[in-house]
N, C-alpha and C positions, 0 to 999 in steps of 0.2 A: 696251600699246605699250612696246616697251625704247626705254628712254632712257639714250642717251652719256654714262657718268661724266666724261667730259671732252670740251668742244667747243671746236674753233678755227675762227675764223673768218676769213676775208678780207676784207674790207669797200667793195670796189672800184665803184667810181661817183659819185662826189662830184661832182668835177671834172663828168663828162658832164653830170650830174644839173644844175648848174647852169646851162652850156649849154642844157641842154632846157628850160627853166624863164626863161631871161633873168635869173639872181640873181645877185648880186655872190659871185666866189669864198667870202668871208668867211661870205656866208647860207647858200652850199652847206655848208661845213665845221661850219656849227652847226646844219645839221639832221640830217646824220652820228652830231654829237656826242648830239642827243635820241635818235637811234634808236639808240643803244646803250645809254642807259637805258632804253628797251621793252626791246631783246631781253636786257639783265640781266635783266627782269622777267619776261619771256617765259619763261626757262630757269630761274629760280627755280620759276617755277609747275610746272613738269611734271619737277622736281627735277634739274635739270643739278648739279652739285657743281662744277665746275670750266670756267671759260670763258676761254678765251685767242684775245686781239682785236688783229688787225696794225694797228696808229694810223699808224706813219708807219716809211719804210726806211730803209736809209743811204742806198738811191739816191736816196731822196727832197730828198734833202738838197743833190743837184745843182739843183735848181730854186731859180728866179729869188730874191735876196731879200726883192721885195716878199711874195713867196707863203708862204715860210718864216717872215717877220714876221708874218704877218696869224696864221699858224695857231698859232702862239705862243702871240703875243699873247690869240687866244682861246683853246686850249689853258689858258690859265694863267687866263685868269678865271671859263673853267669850273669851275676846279680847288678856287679860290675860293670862288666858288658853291656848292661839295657841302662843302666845308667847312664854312661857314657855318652851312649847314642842318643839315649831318650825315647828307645824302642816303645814302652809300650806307652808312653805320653804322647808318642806322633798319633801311634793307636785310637789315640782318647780311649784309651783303659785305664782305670782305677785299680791297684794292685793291691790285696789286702790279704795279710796272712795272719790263719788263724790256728789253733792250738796252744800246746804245751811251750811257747818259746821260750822261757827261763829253759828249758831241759835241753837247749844245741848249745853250740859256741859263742861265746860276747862278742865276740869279730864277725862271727856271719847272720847276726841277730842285728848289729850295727847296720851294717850292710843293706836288710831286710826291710829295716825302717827309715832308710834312705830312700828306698823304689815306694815307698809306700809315700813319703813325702812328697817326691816329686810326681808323685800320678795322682795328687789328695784333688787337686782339680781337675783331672778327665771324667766328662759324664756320660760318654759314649755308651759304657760297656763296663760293669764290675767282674773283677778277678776276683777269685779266695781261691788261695792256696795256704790248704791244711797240711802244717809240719809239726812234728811230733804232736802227729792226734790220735786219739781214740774218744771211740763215741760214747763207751762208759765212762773215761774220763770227765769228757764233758759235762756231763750229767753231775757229777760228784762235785765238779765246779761249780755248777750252778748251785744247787744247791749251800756250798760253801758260802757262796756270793749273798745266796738269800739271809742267811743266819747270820752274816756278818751287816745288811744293812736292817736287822733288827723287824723284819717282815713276818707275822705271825699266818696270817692263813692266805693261801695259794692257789691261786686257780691257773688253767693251762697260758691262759693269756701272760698271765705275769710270771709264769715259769718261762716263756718262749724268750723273756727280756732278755733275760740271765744266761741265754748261753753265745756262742759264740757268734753264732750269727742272728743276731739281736736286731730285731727293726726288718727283717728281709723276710719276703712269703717263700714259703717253703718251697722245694725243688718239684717242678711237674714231671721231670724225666731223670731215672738214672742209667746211666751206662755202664759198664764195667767189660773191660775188655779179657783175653788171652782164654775165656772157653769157661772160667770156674762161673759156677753158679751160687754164689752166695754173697752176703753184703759186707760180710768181716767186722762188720761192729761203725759199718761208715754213717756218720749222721741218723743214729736210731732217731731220737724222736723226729726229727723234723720231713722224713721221707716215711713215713707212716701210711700217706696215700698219693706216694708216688708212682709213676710208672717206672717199672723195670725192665731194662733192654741189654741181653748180656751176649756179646761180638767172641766169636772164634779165633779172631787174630789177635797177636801181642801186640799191646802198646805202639810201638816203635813202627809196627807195619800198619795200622790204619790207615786205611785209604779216604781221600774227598766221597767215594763212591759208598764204604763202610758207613762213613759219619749218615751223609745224605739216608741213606737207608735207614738208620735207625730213627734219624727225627720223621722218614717218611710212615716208619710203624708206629710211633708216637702221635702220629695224626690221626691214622686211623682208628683209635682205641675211643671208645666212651667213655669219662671217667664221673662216677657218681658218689665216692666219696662217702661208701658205706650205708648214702639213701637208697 
């Protein structure tokens, strides 16, 4: 089976999932958060290299702040958690968060680049976990970035530095889970000629069985890259 040097994922359905379930937002968001240590483990096994995981947007960040607090708050003692233990360094995972982080909390931003510290030597397997992102955003960064190091003409290659996943080849497969069919603004430029693979179950219920199927339609597809 070929397997994607690099996967992104979409991870959408928390929110419904608790609805469907009767669970407190907070139960919803923390079983999210286990089923992304599966599918680390999931993509470790059948040798993924790179896995880049949308956590939260900038649009996200328009909702209420009981909701934003809650997910923080456990965000951050997740964070904690795998500290502790040394969860995803036993892993050899490299944990790397990318987006807007000035836009969350100094205490769970501390926290962030703590895991990020202590996995800076795992070469097993890289993580990105995008919080407060959006992929126009990103773009307007880069940009910023360029005009700020004084670069007057641009080509694709030296626009790719600039943004946040800088030095990494672009994702072969995306997923996006809970039935919608669209991208929502996730890593425009860089899934440009990616595959798209979008799962009917929420988040929280992906099965080894869901995953396996989608990297198995990923196999199958030709991909030419516009030749």
């Amino acid at each position: 089976m070929k397997v994607p040097l690099h996967l992104a994922i979409i991870p959408d359905g928390n929110r419904r999932y608790g609805r469907k379930y009767g669970l407190p937002l907070i139960k919803a968001y923390a079983r999210g958060i286990e089923k992304l240590r599966e599918v680390v483990e999931w993509s470790k096994e059948i040798g993924i290299k790179i896995l880049t995981v949308w956590g939260f947007s900038t649009e996200n960040l328009q909702r209420s702040s009981a909701e934003k607090r809650a997910f923080f708050t456990l965000l951050k003692r997740k964070a904690q958690e795998f500290l502790k233990n040394k969860g995803f360094e036993k892993m050899g995972v490299r944990v790397k968060f990318i987006g807007r982080l000035d836009f969350l909390p100094k205490g769970l931003v501390h926290v962030l680049k703590k895991v990020e510290e202590q996995t800076s030597s795992a070469n097993s397997m890289l993580l990105n976990i995008a919080l407060a992102y959006g992929g126009r955003q990103e773009i307007v960064d880069a940009c910023n970035r360029i005009i700020r190091a004084g670069i007057k003409n641009v080509d694709q290659e030296t626009f790719a530095k600039f943004l946040y996943t800088a030095d990494l080849p672009d994702p072969d497969l995306v997923i996006r889970t809970s039935g919608e069919m669209r991208l929502s603004g996730f890593l425009p430029w860089q899934i440009a000629y990616s595959e798209l693979v979008f799962l009917p179950c929420l988040w929280p219920e992906l099965t080894k069985r869901d995953f396996l199927w989608a990297i198995s339609e990923y196999s199958r597809r030709e991909r030419r890259f516009g030749r």
